[in-house]
C-alpha positions in Angstrom: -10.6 12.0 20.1 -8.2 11.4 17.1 -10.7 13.7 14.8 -10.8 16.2 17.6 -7.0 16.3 17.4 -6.7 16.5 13.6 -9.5 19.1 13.7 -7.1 21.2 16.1 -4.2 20.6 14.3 -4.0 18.5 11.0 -0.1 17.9 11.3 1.1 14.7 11.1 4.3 12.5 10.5 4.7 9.1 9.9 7.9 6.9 10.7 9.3 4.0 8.4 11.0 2.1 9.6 14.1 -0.1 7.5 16.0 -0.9 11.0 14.5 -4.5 11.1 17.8 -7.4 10.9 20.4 -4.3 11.6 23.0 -5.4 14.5 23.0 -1.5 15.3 19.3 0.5 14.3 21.2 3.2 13.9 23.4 2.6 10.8 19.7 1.3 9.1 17.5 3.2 6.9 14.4 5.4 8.6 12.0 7.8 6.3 10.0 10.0 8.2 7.0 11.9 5.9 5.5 14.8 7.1 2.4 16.4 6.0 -1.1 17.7 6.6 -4.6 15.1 7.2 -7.7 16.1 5.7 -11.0 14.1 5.7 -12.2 12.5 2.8 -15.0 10.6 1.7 -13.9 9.5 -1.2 -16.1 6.1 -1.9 -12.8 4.8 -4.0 -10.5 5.1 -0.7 -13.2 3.7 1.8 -13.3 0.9 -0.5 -9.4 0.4 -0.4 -9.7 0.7 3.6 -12.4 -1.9 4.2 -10.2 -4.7 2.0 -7.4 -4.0 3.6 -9.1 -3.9 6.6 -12.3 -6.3 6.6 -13.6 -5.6 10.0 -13.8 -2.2 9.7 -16.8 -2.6 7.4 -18.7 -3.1 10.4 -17.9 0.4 11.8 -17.2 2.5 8.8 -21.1 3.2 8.3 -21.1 5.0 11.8 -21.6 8.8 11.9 -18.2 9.1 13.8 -16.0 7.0 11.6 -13.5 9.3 9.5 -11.0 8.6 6.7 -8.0 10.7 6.4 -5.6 11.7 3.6 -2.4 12.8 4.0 -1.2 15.6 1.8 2.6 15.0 1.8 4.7 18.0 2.4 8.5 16.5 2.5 10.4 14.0 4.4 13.5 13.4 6.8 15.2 10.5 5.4 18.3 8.8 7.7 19.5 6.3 5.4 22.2 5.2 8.1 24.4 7.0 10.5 25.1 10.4 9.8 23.7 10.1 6.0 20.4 12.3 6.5 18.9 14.0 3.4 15.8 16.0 3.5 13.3 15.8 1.1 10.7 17.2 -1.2 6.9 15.9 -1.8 8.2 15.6 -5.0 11.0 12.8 -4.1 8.6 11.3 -2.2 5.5 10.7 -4.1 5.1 8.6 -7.6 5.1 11.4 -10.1 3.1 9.8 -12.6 -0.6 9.8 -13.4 -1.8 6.8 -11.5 -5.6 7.4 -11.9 -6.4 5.1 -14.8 -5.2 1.8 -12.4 -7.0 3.5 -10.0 -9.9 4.0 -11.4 -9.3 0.2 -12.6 -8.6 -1.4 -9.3 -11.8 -3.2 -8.3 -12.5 -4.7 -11.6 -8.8 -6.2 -11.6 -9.6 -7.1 -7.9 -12.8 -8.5 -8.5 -11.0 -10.5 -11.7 -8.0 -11.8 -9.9 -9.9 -13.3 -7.3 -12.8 -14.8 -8.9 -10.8 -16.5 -11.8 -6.7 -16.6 -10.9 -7.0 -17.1 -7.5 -4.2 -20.0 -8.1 -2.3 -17.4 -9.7 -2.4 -15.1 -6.3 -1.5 -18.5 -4.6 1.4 -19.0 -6.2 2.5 -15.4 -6.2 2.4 -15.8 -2.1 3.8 -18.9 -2.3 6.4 -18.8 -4.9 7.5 -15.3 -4.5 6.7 -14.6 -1.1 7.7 -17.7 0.4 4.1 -18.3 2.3 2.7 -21.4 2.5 -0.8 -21.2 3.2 -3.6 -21.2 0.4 -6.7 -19.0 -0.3 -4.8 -15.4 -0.9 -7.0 -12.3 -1.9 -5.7 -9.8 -4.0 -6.7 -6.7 -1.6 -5.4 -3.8 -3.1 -3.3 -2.9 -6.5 -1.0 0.6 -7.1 1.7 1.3 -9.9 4.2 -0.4 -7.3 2.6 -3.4 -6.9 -0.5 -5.6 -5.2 -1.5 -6.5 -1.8 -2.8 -9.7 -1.1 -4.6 -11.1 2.3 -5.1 -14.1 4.2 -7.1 -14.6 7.1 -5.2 -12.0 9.4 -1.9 -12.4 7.5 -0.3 -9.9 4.6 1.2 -9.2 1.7 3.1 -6.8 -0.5 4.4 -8.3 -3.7 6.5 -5.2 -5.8 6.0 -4.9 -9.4 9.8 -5.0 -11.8 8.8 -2.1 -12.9 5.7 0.9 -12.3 2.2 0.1 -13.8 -0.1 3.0 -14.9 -2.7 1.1 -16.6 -5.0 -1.8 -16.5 -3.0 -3.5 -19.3 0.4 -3.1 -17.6 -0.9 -4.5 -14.3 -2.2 -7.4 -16.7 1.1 -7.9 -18.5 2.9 -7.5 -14.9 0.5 -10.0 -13.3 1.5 -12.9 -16.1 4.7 -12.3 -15.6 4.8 -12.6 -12.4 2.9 -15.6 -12.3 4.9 -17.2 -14.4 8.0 -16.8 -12.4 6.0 -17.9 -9.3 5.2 -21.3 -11.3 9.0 -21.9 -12.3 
């Protein structure tokens, strides 16, 4: 049905929502990004999905199962009561070239978790404040890494944006070292 839908009419929007821990949701922050799906079957993007989502790799071999990317055309940002701001793609999305990490991602994956899997432990736990062991690093982007465990996740932010394979390795140490202090 949800293909069907897209198929009739590819607009989409997608809230985020800051509100969470605000007395009143309406002086927190909300985003709403608005933009066009498209199918894609990019083997890269599957591959992101089915670590992010592991039981999905069951399904995503069926004929029906689709993948959709949004192409962002702007966004409706409420950053409190009565502070709205519209804005561009351009505000919205990372302007630099991400597609070496990218390109990078399940070798630094596959790296992180077969030989610093303490390292991804203490990022949870020193950083993150979990206290469980036996975190996978799931996913990894110029703003940072996802990590899993069992059913629970992640996000753990980069200082700064990472745009190569050697900057997500320089961020990585650094950030396991402060995990370790």
């Amino acid at each position: 049905q949800h293909s069907r839908n897209i198929a009739f009419d590819p607009r989409v929007s997608i809230l985020v929502d800051g509100t969470a821990g605000y007395q009143d949701p309406l002086t927190g922050p909300r985003l709403t990004v608005i933009g066009h799906l498209g199918a894609t079957a990019d083997p890269r993007l599957l591959a992101r999905f089915t670590a992010h989502h592991p039981a999905s790799t069951s399904y995503s071999g069926f004929a029906d199962f689709r993948l959709y990317r949004m192409a962002v055309a702007g966004g409706h940002l409420v950053a409190g009561f009565g502070r709205i701001h519209r804005l561009g793609s351009r505000e919205l999305l990372l302007a630099a070239d991400a597609a070496t990490l990218a390109a990078a991602e399940r070798e630094i994956l596959e790296h992180m978790n077969g030989d610093h899997a303490d390292a991804i432990d203490a990022y949870a736990r020193g950083l993150l404040g979990h206290s469980r062991t036996g975190w996978r690093m799931t996913g990894i982007d110029p703003e940072g890494v996802d990590l899993r465990c069992e059913g629970e996740t992640a996000r753990l932010d980069f200082p700064c944006l990472v745009l190569s394979p050697e900057a997500a390795r320089s961020a990585l140490v650094e950030l396991a070292n402060r995990a370790r202090r």
